[in-house]
C-alpha positions in Angstrom: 0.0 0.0 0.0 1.8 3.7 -1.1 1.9 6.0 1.6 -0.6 9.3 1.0 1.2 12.3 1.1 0.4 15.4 3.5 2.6 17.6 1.7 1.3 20.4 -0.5 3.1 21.7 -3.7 3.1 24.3 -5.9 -0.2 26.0 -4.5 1.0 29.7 -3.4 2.7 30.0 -6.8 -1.0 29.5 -8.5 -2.4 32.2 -6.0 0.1 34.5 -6.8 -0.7 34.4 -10.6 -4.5 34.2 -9.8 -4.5 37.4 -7.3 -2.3 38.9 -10.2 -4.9 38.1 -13.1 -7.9 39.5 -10.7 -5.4 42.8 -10.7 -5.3 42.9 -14.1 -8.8 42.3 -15.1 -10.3 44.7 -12.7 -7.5 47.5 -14.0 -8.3 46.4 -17.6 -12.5 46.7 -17.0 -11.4 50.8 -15.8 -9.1 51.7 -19.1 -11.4 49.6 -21.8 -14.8 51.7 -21.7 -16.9 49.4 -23.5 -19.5 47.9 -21.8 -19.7 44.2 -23.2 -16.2 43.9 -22.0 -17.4 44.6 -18.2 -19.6 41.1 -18.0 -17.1 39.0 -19.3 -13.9 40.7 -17.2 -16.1 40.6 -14.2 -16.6 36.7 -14.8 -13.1 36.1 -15.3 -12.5 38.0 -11.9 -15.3 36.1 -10.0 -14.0 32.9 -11.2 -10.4 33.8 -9.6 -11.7 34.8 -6.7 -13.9 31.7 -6.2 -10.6 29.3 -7.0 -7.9 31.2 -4.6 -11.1 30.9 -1.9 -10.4 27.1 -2.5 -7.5 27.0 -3.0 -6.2 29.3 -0.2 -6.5 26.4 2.7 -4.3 24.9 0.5 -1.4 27.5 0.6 -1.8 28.1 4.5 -0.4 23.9 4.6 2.0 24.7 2.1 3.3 28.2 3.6 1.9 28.3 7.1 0.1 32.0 6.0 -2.4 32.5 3.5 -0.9 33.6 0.2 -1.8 37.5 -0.9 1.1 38.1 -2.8 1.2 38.7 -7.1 3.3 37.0 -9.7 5.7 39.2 -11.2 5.5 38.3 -14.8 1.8 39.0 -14.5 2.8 42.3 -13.2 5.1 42.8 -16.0 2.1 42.0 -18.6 -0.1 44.6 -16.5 2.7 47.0 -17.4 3.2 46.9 -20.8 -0.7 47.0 -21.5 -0.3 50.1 -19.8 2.9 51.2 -21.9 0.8 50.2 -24.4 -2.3 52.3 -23.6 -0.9 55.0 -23.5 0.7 55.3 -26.9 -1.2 53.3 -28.6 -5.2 53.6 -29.8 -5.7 49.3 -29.9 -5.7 49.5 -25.5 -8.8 46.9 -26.3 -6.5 44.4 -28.0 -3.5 44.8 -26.3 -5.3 44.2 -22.8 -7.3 41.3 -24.3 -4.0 39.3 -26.0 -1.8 40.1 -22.4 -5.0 38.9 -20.6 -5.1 35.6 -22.8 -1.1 35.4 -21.9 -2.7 35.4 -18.5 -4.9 32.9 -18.7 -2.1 30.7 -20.4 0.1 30.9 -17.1 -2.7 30.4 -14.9 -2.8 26.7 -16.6 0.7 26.6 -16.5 1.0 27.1 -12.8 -2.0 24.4 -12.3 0.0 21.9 -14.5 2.9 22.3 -13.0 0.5 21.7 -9.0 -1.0 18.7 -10.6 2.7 17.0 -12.2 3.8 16.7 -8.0 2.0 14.2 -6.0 -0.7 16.1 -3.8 -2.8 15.2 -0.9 -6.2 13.7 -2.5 -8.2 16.9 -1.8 -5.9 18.9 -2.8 -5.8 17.1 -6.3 -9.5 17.0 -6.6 -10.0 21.1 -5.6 -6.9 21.6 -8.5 -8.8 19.7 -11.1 -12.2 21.3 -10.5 -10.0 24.9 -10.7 -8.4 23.8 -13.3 -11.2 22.8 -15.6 -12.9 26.4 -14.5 -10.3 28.1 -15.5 -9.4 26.0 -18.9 -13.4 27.7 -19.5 -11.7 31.1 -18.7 -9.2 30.3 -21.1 -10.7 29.3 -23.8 -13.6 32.3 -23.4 -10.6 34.5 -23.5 -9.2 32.9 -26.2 -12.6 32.9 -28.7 -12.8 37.1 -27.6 -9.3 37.7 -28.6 -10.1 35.9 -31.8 -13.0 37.7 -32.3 -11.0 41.2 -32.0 -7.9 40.5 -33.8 -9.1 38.6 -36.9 
């Protein structure tokens, strides 16, 4: 019989890009001023918000605190859209193809959670996030598609 393990991987580093992505959204729903764009950033932001809720008992084992700290590639996306935004007149595409970029890493960061062997509820609360946020992705992905071609 194989030993279950206690030990909690990789979570923290999924919160930080979450808590990051939430930043982003809510500054890209103030500098993109059209309204269908408010729905469908405020989904993306509940859907974050609903996952790091989940997954932050995770992080407390992992850590021993609960995880309120941002990714700084995320950041670094945040600020080029707003490099971007302010020389440019395509803010709405720039924000929507860095917040797709987004929505990449956020996967990433759950792949990488799910390759390490987790506790069993820790496993089953990553898969459900990760198939939420594989919806996220992919809704991202059909808008960007939708603005850029």
């Amino acid at each position: 019989m194989q030993a279950q393990t206690t030990e909690v991987h990789h979570i923290a580093d999924i919160i930080k890009v979450m808590n990051s992505g939430i930043e982003f959204y809510q500054e890209a729903k103030s500098k993109i001023e059209q309204p269908e764009y408010t729905g469908f950033f405020n989904r993306m932001i509940d859907a974050k918000e609903e996952a790091v809720f989940e997954l932050q008992k995770f992080a407390v084992a992992e850590t021993g605190a609960v995880e309120n700290g941002s990714d700084t590639m995320t950041q670094a996306r945040k600020a080029y859209s707003n490099l971007v935004d302010k020389i440019s007149s395509s803010s709405t595409e720039t924000y929507v193809s860095q917040l797709e970029e987004v929505e990449d890493k956020v996967l990433d960061e759950i792949d990488t959670a799910l390759k390490k062997e987790q506790p069993a509820d820790c496993e089953a609360t990553l898969r459900r996030v990760y198939t939420r946020m594989k919806e996220c992705h992919d809704e991202m992905r059909m808008l960007q598609n939708g603005i850029m071609h």
